[in-house]
DRENDO-180949 format. One record per atom (N, C-alpha, C): residue in one letter; x negated, y negated, z. Coordinates in steps of 0.2 Angstrom, whole numbers, padded with zeros to 4 digits, always signed. Example, Ala and Ser with C-alpha at 12.3 -4.5 7.8 and 13.67 -1.06 7.14 Angstrom:
<atoms>
A-0066+0028+0039A-0062+0022+0039A-0066+0016+0039S-0064+0011+0035S-0068+0005+0036S-0064+0000+0039
</atoms>
This chain:
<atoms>
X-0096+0043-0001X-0091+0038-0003X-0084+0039+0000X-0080+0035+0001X-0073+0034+0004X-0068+0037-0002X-0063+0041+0000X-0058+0042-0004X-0052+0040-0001X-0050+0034-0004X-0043+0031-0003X-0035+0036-0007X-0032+0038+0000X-0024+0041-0007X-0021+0035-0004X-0017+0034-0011X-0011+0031-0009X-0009+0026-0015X-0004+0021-0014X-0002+0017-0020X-0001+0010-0019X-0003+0008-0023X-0006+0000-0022X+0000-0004-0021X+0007-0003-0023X+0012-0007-0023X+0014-0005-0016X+0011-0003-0012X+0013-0001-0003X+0009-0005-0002X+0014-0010+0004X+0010-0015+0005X+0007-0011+0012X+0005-0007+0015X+0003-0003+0019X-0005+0001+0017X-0003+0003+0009X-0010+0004+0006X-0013-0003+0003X-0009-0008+0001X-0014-0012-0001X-0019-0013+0004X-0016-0016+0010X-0019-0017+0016X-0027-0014+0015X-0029-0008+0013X-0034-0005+0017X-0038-0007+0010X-0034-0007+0004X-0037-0009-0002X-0041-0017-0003X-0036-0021-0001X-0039-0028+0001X-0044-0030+0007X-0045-0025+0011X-0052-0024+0015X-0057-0020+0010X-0057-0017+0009X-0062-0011+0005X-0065-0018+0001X-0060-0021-0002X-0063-0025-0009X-0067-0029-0005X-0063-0035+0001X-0068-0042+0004X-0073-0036+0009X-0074-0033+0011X-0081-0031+0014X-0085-0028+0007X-0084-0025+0001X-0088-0021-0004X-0087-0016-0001X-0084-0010+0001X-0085-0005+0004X-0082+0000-0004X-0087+0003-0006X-0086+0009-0011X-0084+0013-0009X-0076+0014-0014X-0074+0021-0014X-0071+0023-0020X-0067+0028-0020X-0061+0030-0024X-0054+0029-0023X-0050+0030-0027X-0042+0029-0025X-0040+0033-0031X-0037+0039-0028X-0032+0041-0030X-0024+0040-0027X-0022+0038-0034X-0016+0038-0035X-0010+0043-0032X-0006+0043-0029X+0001+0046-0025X+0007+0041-0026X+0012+0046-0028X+0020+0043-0030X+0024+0045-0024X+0025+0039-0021X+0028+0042-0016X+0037+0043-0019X+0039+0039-0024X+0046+0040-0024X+0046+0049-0029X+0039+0050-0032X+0040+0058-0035X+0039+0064-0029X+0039+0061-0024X+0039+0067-0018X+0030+0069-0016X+0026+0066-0020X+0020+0069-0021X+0016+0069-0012X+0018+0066-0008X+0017+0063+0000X+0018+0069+0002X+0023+0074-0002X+0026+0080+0003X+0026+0087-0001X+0019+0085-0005X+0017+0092-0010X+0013+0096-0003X+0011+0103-0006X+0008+0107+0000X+0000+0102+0001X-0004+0102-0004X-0008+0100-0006X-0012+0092-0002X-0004+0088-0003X-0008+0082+0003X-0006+0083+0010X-0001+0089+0012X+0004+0089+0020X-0004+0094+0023X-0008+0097+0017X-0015+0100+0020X-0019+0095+0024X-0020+0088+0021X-0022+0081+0023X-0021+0079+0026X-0013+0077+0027X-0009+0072+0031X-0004+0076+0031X-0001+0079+0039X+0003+0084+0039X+0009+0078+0041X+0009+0073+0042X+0015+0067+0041X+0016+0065+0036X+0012+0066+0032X+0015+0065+0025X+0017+0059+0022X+0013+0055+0023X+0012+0048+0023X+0006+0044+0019X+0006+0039+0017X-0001+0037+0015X+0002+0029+0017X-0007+0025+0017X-0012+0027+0015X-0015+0033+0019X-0021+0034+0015X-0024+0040+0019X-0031+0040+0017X-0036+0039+0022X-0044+0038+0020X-0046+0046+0022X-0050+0048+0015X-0055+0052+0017X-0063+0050+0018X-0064+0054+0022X-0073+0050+0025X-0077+0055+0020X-0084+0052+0018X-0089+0055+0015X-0086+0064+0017X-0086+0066+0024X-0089+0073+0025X-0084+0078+0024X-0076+0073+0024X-0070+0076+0021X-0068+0074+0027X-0067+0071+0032X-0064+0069+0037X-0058+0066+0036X-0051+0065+0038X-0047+0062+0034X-0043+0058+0039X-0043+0051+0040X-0039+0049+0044X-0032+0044+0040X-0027+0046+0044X-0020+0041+0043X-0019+0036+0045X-0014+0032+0042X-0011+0026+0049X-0015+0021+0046X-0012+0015+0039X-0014+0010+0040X-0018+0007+0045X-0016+0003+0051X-0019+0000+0055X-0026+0002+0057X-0024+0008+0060X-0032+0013+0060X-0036+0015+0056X-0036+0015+0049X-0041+0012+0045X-0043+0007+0043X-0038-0001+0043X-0042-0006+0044X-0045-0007+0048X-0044-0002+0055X-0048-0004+0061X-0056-0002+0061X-0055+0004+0059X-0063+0011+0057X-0065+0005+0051X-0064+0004+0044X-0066+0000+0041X-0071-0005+0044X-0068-0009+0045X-0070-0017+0046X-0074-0019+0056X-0076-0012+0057X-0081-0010+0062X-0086-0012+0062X-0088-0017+0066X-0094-0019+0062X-0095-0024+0058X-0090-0028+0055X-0089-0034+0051X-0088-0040+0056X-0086-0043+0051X-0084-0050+0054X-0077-0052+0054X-0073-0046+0051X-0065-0046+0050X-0063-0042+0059X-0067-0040+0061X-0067-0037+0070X-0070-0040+0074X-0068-0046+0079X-0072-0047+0082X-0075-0043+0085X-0080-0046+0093X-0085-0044+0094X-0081-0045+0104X-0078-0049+0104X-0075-0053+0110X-0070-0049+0112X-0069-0045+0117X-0064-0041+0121X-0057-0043+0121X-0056-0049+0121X-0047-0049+0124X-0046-0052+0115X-0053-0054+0109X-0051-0056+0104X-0049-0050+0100X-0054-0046+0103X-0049-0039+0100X-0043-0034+0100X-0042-0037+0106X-0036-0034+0108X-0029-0038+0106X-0031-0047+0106X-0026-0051+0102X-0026-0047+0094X-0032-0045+0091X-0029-0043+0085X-0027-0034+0083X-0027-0031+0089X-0022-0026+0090X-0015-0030+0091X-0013-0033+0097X-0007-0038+0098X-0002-0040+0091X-0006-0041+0086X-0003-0045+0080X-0003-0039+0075X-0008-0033+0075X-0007-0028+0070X-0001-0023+0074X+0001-0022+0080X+0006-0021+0083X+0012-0023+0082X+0015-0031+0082X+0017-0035+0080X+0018-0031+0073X+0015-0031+0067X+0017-0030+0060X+0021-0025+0061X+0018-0018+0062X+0021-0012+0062X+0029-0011+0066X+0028-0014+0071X+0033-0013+0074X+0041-0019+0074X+0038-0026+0074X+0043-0032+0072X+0043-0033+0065X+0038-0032+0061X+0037-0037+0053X+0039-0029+0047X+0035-0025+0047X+0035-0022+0041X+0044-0016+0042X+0047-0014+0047X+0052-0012+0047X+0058-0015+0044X+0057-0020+0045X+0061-0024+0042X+0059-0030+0033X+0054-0031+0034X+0051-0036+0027X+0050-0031+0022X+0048-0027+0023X+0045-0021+0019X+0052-0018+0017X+0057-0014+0022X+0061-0011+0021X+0065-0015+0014X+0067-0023+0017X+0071-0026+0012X+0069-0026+0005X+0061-0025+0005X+0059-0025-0003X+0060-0020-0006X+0059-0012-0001X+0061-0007-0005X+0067-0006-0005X+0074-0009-0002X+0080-0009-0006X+0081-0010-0012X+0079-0019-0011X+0080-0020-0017X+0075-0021-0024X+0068-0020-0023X+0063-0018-0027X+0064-0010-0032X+0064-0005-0027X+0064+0003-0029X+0071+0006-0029X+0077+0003-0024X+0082+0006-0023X+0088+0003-0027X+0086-0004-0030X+0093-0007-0033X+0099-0010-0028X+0099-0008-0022X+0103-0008-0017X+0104-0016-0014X+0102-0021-0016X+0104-0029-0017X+0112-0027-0017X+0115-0025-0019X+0123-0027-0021X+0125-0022-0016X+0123-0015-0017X+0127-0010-0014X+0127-0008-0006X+0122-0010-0005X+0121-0012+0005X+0120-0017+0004X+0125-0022+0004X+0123-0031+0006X+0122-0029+0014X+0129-0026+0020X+0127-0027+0024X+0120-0024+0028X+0117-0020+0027X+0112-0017+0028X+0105-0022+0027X+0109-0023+0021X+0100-0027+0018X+0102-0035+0021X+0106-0037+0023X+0107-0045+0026X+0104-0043+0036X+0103-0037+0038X+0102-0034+0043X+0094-0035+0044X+0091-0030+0038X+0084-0030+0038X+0082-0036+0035X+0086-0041+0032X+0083-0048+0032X+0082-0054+0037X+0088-0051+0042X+0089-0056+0048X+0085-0056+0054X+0082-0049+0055X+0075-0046+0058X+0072-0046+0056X+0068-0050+0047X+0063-0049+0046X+0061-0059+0046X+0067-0062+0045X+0066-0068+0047X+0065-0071+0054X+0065-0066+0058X+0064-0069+0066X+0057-0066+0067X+0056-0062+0064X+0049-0061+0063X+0043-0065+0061X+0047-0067+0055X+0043-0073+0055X+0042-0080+0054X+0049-0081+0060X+0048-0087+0065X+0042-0086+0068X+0041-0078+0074X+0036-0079+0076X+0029-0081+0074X+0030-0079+0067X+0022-0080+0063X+0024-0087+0063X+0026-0090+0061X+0026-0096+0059X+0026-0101+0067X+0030-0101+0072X+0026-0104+0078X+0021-0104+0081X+0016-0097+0079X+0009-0097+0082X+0005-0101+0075X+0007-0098+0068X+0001-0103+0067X+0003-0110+0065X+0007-0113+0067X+0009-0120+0069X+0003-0125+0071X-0001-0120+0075X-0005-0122+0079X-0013-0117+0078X-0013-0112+0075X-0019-0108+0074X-0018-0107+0064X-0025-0109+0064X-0026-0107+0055X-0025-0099+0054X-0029-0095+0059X-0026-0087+0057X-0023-0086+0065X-0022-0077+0063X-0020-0076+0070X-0023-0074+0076X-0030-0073+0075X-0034-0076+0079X-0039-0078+0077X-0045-0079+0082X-0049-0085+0081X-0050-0086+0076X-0054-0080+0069X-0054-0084+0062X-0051-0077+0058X-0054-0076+0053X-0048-0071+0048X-0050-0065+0051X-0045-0062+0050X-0046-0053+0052X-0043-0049+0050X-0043-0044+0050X-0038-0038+0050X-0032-0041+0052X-0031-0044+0057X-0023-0045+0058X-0021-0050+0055X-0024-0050+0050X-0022-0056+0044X-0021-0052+0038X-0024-0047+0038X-0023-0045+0032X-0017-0039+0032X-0015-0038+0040X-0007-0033+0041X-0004-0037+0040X-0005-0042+0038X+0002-0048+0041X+0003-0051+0034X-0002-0050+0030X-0002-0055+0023X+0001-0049+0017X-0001-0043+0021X+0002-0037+0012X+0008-0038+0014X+0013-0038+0017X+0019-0039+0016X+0023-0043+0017X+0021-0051+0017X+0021-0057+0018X+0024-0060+0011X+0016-0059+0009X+0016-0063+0001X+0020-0059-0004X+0023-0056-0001X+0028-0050-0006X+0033-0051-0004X+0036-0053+0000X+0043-0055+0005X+0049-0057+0000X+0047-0060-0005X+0052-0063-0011X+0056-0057-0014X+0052-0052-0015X+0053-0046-0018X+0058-0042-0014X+0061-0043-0008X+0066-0041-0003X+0070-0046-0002X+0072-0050-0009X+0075-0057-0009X+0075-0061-0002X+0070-0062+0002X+0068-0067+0006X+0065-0073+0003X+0063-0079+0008X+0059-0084+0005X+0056-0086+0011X+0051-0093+0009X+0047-0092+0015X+0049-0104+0014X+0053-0105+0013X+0054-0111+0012X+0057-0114+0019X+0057-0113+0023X+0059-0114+0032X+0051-0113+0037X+0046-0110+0032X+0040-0109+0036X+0034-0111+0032X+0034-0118+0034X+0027-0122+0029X+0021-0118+0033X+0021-0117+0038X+0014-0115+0041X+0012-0108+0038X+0017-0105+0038X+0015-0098+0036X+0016-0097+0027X+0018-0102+0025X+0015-0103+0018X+0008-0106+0017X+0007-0111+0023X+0000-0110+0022X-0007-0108+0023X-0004-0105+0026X-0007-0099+0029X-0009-0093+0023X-0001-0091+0020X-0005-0088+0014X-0008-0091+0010X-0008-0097+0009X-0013-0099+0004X-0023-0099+0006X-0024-0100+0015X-0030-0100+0018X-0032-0092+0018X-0027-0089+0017X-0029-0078+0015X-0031-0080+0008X-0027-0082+0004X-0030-0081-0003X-0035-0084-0005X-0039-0089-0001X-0045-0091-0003X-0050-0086+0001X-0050-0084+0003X-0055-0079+0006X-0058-0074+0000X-0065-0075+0001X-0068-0071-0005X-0065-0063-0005X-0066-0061-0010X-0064-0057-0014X-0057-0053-0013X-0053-0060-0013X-0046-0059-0011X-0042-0057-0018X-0037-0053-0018X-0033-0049-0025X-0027-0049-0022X-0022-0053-0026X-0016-0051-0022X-0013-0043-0026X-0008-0041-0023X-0005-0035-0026X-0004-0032-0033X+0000-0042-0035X+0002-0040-0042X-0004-0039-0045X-0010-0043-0042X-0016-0041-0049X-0019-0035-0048X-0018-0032-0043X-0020-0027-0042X-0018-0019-0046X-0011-0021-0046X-0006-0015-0050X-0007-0016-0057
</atoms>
C-alpha cells in the first residue's frame, strides 16, 4: 500500500490526495506540520532530503517527491493520463504552467494571509503576489473560454490547477472577472469522487 506524508491544507498535498480518492488508489497519510518544522526533522530529511512534501512512499519503501511527479506515476495508466503524445505533453505544459506561473504566486497570497496574518503588514508584497497570480489566471480563463478542461478531457492538469484555484479567496483574491474558470471549477467538482479541501480537513 502507498504512504502519503504531507498536509491536507497544502494545496500541493491535496493535489495527490484528490487523485488517490477519484482513481481509489489505497493508501495511508501521514500527517507533517510544516509551520512545526516537522519537514526539516532528521527523520523525514532521511526521506526527502529537500525537505518538502508531498512525499509518496511506494509499497517497497521507495520514496518519490515533487507533487507533479506523483500525480504523474499515480494516474499511469488511467484515464486522468492520456494515451496521445502531444496530449501528454499538453498536460505537462499546464502542470508546468501551475508550478511555475500559478502556485508562486496564488498559493503564496494564501499563505500570507491564511498562516502568516500578513494581509495588513505586506500590503505591498501580497498586492505583488496577487497581481501575478491574476495574470495567471487570465491565462486559465482565455484557454477555457474555449476548452471545458485543459486538455482534451479532465486530467491531472486539472487537478494542478483546481487545488489552488478553489482556494484563491483564502489569499484575498476572487475569481468574479473569470466566469469560465468559475466554471470550470464547478465541471472538477462534479467528477466522481471529487472532495474539496475544506472537507477534507
Amino acid at each position: 500500500m502507498y504512504k502519503v506524508f504531507g498536509d491536507i491544507l497544502s494545496g500541493n498535498c491535496y493535489k495527490v490526495k484528490l487523485l488517490a480518492m477519484q482513481l481509489g488508489i489505497e493508501h495511508t497519510w501521514e500527517h507533517v506540520d510544516i509551520l512545526a518544522g516537522e519537514t526539516r526533522s532528521k527523520r523525514f530529511l532521511a526521506l526527502n532530503q529537500n525537505g518538502k512534501i508531498p512525499l509518496l512512499a511506494l509499497p517497497d519503501g521507495t520514496c518519490l517527491p515533487e507533487s507533479g511527479a506523483i500525480l504523474w506515476y499515480l494516474a499511469e495508466g488511467s484515464a486522468l493520463l492520456p494515451e496521445d503524445r502531444l496530449a501528454r505533453a499538453r498536460v505537462l505544459q499546464w502542470m508546468f504552467f501551475e508550478q511555475y506561473s500559478h502556485e508562486p504566486y496564488i498559493a503564496v497570497a494564501r499563505f500570507m494571509v491564511r498562516y502568516l496574518n500578513q494581509a495588513e503588514s505586506h500590503k505591498e508584497r501580497l498586492a505583488e503576489k496577487q497581481q501575478r497570480g491574476y495574470r495567471a489566471l487570465d491565462v486559465m480563463e482565455g484557454h477555457l473560454a474555449t476548452h471545458a478542461f485543459f486538455v482534451d478531457t479532465y486530467s491531472i492538469a486539472d487537478i494542478a490547477l483546481y487545488a489552488y484555484t478553489h482556494v484563491a479567496d483564502e489569499g484575498n483574491m476572487n475569481l468574479h472577472n473569470h466566469p469560465h474558470t468559475r466554471a470550470w471549477l464547478t465541471r472538477v467538482q462534479a467528477q466522481p469522487g471529487h472532495m474539496s479541501m475544506a472537507e477534507l480537513a
